[in-house]
C-alpha positions in Angstrom: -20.1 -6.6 -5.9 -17.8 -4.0 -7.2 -15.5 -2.2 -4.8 -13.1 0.9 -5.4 -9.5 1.2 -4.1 -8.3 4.9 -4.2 -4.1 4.5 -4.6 -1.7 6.5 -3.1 1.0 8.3 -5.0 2.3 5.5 -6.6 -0.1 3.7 -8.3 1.8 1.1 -9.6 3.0 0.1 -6.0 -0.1 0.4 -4.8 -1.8 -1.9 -7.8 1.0 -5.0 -7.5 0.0 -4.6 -3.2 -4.0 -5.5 -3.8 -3.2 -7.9 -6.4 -0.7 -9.6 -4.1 -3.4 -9.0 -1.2 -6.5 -10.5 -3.1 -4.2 -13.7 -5.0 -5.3 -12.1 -7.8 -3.6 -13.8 -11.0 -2.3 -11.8 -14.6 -5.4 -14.1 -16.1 -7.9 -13.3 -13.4 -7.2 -9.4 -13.7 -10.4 -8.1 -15.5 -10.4 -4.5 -14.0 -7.0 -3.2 -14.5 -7.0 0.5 -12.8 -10.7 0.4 -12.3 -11.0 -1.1 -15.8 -8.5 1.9 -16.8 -11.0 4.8 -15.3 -8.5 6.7 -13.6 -5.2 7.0 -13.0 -5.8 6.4 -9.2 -8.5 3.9 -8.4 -8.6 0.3 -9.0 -12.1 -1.1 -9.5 -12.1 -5.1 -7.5 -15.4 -7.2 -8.4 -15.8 -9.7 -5.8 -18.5 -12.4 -4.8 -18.2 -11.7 -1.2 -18.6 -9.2 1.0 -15.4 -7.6 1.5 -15.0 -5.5 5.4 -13.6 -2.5 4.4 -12.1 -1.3 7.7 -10.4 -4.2 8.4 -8.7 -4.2 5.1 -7.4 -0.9 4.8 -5.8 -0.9 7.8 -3.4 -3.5 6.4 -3.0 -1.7 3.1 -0.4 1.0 3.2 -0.8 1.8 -0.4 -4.3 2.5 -0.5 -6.0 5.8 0.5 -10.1 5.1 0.3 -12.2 1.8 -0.2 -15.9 2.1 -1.2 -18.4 0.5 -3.0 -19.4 0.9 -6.2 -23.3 1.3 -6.8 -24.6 2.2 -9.9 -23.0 3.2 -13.2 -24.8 6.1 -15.4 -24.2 8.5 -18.1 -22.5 12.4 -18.3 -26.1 13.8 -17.7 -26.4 15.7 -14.6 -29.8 14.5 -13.5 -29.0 10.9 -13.9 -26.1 11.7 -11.7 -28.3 13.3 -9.0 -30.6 10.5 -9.2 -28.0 7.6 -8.6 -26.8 10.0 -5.6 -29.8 10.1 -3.8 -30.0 6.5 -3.6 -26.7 6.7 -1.2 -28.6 9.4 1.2 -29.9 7.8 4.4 -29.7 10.3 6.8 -30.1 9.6 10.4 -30.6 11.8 13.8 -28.7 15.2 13.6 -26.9 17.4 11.0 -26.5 15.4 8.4 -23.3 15.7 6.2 -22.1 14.6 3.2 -19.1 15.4 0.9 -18.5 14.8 -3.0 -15.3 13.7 -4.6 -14.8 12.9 -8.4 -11.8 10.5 -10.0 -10.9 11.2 -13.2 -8.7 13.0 -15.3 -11.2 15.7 -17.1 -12.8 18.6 -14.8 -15.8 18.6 -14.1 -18.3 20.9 -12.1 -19.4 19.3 -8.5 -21.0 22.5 -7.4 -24.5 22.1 -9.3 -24.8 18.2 -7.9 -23.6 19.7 -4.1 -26.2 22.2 -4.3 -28.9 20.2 -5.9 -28.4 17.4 -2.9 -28.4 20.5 -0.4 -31.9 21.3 -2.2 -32.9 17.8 -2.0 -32.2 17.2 2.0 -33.9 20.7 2.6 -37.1 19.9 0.8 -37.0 17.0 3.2 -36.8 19.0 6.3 -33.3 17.0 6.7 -30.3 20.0 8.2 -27.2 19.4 6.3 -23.9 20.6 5.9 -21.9 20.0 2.9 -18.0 19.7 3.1 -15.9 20.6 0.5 -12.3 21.4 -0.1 -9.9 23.1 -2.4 -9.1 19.9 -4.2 -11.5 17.8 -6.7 -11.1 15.3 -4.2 -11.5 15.4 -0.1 -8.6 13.7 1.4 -8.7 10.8 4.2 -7.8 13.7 7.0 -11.1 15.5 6.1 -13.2 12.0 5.5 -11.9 11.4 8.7 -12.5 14.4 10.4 -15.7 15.5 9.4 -17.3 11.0 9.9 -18.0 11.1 6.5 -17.2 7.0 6.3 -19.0 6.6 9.4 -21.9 9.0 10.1 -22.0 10.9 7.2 -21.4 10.4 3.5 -19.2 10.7 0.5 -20.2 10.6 -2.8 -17.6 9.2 -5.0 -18.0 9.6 -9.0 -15.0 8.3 -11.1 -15.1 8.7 -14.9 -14.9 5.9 -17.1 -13.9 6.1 -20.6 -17.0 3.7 -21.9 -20.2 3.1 -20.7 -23.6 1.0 -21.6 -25.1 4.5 -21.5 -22.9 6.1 -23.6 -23.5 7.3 -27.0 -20.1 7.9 -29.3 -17.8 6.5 -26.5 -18.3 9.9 -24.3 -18.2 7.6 -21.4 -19.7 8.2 -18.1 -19.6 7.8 -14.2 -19.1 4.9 -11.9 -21.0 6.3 -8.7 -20.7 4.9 -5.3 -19.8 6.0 -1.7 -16.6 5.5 0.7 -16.5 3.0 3.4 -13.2 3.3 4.9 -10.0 5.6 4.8 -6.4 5.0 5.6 -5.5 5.3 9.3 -3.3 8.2 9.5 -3.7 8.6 12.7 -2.7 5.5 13.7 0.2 5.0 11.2 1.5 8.6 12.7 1.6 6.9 15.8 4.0 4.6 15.1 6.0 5.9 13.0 6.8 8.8 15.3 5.7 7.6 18.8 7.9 5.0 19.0 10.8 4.6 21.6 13.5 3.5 19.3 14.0 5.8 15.9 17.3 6.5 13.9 16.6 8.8 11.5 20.5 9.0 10.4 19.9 5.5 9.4 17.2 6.0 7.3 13.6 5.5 8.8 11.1 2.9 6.4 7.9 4.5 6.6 5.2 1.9 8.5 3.0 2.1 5.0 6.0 1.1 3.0 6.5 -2.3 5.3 2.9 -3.0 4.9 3.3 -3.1 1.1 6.5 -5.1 1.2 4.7 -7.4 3.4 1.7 -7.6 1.1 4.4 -8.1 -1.7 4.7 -11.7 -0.9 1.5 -14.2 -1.1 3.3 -17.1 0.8 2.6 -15.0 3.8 -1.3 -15.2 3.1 -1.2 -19.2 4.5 -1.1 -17.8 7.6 -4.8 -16.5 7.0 -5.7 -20.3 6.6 -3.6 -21.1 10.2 -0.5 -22.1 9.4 2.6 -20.0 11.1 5.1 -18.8 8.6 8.3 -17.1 9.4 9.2 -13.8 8.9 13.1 -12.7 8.5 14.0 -9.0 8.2 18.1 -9.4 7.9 18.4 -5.6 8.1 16.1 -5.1 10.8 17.0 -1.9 11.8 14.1 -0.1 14.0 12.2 -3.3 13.9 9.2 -1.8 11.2 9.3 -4.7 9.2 8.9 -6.9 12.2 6.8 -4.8 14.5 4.2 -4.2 11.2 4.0 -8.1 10.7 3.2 -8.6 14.6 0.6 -5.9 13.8 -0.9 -7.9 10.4 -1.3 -10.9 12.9 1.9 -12.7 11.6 3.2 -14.8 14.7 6.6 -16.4 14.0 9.5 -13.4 13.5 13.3 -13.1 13.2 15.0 -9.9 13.2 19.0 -10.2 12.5 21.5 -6.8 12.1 25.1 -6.2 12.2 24.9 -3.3 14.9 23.9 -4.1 17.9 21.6 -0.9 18.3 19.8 -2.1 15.7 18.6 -5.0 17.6 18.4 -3.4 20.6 16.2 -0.9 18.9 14.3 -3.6 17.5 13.7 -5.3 20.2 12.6 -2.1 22.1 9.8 -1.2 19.3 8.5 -5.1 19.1 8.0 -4.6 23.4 6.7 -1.4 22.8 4.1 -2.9 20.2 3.0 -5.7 22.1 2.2 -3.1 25.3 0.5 -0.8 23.2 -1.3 -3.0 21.5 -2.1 -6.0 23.7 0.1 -8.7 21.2 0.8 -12.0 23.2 1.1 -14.6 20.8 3.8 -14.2 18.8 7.7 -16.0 18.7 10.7 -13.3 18.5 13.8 -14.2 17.8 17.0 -12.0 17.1 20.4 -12.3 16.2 23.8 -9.4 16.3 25.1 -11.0 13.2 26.2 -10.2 9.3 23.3 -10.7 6.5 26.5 -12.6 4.5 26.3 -15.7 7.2 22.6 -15.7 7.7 23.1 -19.6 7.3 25.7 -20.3 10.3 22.8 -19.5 12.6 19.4 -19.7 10.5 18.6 -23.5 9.1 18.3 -24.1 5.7 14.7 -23.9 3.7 13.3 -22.8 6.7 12.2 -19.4 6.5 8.9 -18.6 4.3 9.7 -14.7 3.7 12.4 -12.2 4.0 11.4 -8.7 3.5 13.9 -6.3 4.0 15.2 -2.5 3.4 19.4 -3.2 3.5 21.7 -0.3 3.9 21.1 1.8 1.1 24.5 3.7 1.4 25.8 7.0 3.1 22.5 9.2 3.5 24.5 12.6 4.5 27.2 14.2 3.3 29.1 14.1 -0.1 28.7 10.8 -1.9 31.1 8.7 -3.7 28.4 7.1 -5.8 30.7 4.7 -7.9 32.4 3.1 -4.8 29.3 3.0 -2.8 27.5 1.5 -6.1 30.1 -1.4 -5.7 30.1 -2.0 -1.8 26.3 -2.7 -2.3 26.6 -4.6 -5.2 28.9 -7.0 -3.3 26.9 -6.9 0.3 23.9 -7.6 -1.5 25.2 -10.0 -4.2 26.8 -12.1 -0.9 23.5 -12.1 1.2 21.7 -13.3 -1.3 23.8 -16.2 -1.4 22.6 -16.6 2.1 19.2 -15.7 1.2 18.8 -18.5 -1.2 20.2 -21.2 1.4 17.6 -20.5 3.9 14.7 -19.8 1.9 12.0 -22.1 1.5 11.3 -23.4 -1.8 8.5 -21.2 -2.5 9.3 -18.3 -0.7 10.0 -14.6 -1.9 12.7 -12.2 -0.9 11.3 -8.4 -0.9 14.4 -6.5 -0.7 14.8 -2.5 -1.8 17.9 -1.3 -3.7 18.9 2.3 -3.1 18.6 4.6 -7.0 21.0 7.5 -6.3 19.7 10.8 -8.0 16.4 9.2 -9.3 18.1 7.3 -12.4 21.3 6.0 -10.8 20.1 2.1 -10.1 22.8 -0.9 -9.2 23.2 -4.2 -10.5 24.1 -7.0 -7.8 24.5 -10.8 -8.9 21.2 -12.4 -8.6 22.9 -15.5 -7.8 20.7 -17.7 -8.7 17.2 -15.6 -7.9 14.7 -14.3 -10.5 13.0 -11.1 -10.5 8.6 -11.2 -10.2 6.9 -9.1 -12.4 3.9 -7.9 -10.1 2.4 -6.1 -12.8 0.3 -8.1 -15.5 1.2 -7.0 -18.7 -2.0 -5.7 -20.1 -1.5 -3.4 -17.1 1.9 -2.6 -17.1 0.6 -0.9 -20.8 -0.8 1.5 -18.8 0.8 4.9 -18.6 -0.4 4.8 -15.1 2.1 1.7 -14.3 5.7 2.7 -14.4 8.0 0.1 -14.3 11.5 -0.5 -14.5 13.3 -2.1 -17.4 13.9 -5.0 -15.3 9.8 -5.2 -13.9 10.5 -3.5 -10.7 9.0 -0.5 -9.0 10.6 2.9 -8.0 9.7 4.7 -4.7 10.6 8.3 -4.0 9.2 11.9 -3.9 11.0 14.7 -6.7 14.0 15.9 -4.4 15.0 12.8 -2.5 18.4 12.0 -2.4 17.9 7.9 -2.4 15.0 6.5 -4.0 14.1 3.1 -3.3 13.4 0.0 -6.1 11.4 -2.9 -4.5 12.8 -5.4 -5.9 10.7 -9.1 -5.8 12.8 -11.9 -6.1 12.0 -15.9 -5.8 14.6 -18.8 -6.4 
């Protein structure tokens, strides 16, 4: 079975998350970006049945996942035909939506209104949705039950096809099964009791990735219990996203004590909301730089953390603030490496001041993973760093954010 994965806006976060997700190797890869279809959907071909709603919720970087059904050629009426296999309308007004993938325009109006034709002729009421975009986002999926009730049509170009004459390519055509909670996510971002927003706030979808980032996490699908350390656990979204993923054993540590105490709030305000009982908290008031004076050694499977990234108002001294980090990351990784399990990953974001303006701490004796196979990372799609990393961040922002994978 063939499955697409619509990414969010960074599709190279997005791509290293599902590859992480599924165990997926550099060797196993054999659909890199949808098999390089778009700069936005990764095609997965799978043996199993893969539940859609289930997965999605625990992917923060992806936007749709549907199925892939049929593959045809650039002819119109072919498309129509492969469409009509998807329509199975029940009781009611039926409706459906169209979104295409790929980086030429094309018309959807003539397939839209041929459907409409088709469902008439069938004494079927309909209503098609459309929007201003190419595409219908997850808000108007959502809205509108296109996942659920109705349908959408998904056609993503592919630069080669079986059906193809002369390399013109063609259309992968298939329908959505799930989009990305936004509702829900919304929810906790903003509905929660404890927030700093002079901090700096890591969006819930970001600690889902993070958390994604590192495969020793996926034992705990087969029952065993790792543990979770966010050193710089600020709000608690690391930790209160983990509870959420089903991830049972979790230590929170921070230097200020309304960290933790916001923490701890969030992680109560979780397990109210949404009924988590089984589940071991533990928190400490104490420096990242002598994690090991209260946290035994090689016995923590995963630390995934956003540090402090530096000042976040104000005028900024970046050269003095470069070196503060430099040092207060250097030194925790120290600590890091002491407590870690021999397998286990640190997932750690470094502030880049102005968009280009990236630090260098010591390592100390920790190597950077390169998420990204390398027939991928070809892709002008995948933008990586110079050192394999990824780069977070919207034009305007004052601190982007690296995510930065590192194992000893």
């Amino acid at each position: 079975m063939k499955y697409f994965f619509v990414l969010g806006n960074n599709p190279a976060l997005s791509t290293a998350e599902i590859l992480a997700f599924f165990g997926i190797s550099a060797e196993e890869t054999k659909f890199p970006i949808g098999n390089l279809v778009s700069e936005n959907v990764f095609i997965l071909e799978t043996r199993e049945k893969i539940d859609a709603g289930q997965i999605i919720k625990r992917l923060g970087g992806t936007i749709k996942i549907g199925e892939v059904i049929s593959e045809t050629n650039n002819q119109r009426n072919n498309i129509l035909e492969e469409a009509k296999k998807l329509l199975k309308p029940g009781e009611g007004k039926f409706k459906f939506g169209i979104s295409y993938y790929g980086k030429n325009k094309i018309n959807i109006k003539p397939l839209g209104m041929e459907i409409k034709k088709y469902l008439k002729e069938k004494g079927i009421s309909c209503r098609w949705v459309v929007s201003r975009e190419p595409v219908l986002s997850s808000v108007v999926v959502e809205q509108n039950k296109l996942a659920k009730k109705g349908l959408e049509i998904i056609l993503i170009k592919i630069p080669q096809s079986p059906f193809s004459k002369g390399g013109a390519g063609g259309f992968l055509v298939g329908k959505t099964l799930a989009v990305q909670p936004f509702k829900e996510l919304s929810y906790r971002d903003y509905g929660r009791p404890a927030r700093d927003d002079r901090s700096g706030m890591l969006p819930p979808k970001l600690a889902q990735i993070m958390i994604n980032l590192t495969p020793t996490l996926s034992l705990a699908r087969r029952g065993d219990n790792p543990v979770i350390l966010d050193p710089f656990c600020g709000s608690g979204t690391v930790l209160t996203e983990a509870m959420l993923m089903g991830y049972k054993n979790l230590v929170g540590s921070d230097i200020s004590k309304k960290a933790v105490d916001d923490t701890k709030k969030n992680i109560r305000w979780i397990k109210d909301k949404f009924h988590i009982n089984n589940y071991e908290f533990k928190s400490f008031n104490k420096s990242s730089t002598e994690l090991s004076k209260f946290i035994e050694p090689n016995s923590i499977d995963a630390i995934i953390t956003e540090p402090y990234l530096g000042p976040q108002r104000g005028r900024v001294d970046y050269k003095k603030t470069k070196k503060e980090l430099e040092n207060l990351y250097g030194e925790s990784l120290i600590e890091f490496k002491k407590i870690l399990k021999p397998n286990g990953r640190v997932v750690m974001i470094f502030p880049v001041f102005q968009e280009t303006n990236f630090i260098n701490p010591s390592l100390n004796g920790f190597k950077i993973v390169n998420l990204i196979p390398e027939k991928l990372s070809k892709n002008n799609t995948i933008k990586l760093t110079d050192r394999n990393t990824i780069v977070y961040g919207r034009p305007g922002q004052k601190v982007w954010r690296e995510i930065v994978v590192l194992e000893k």
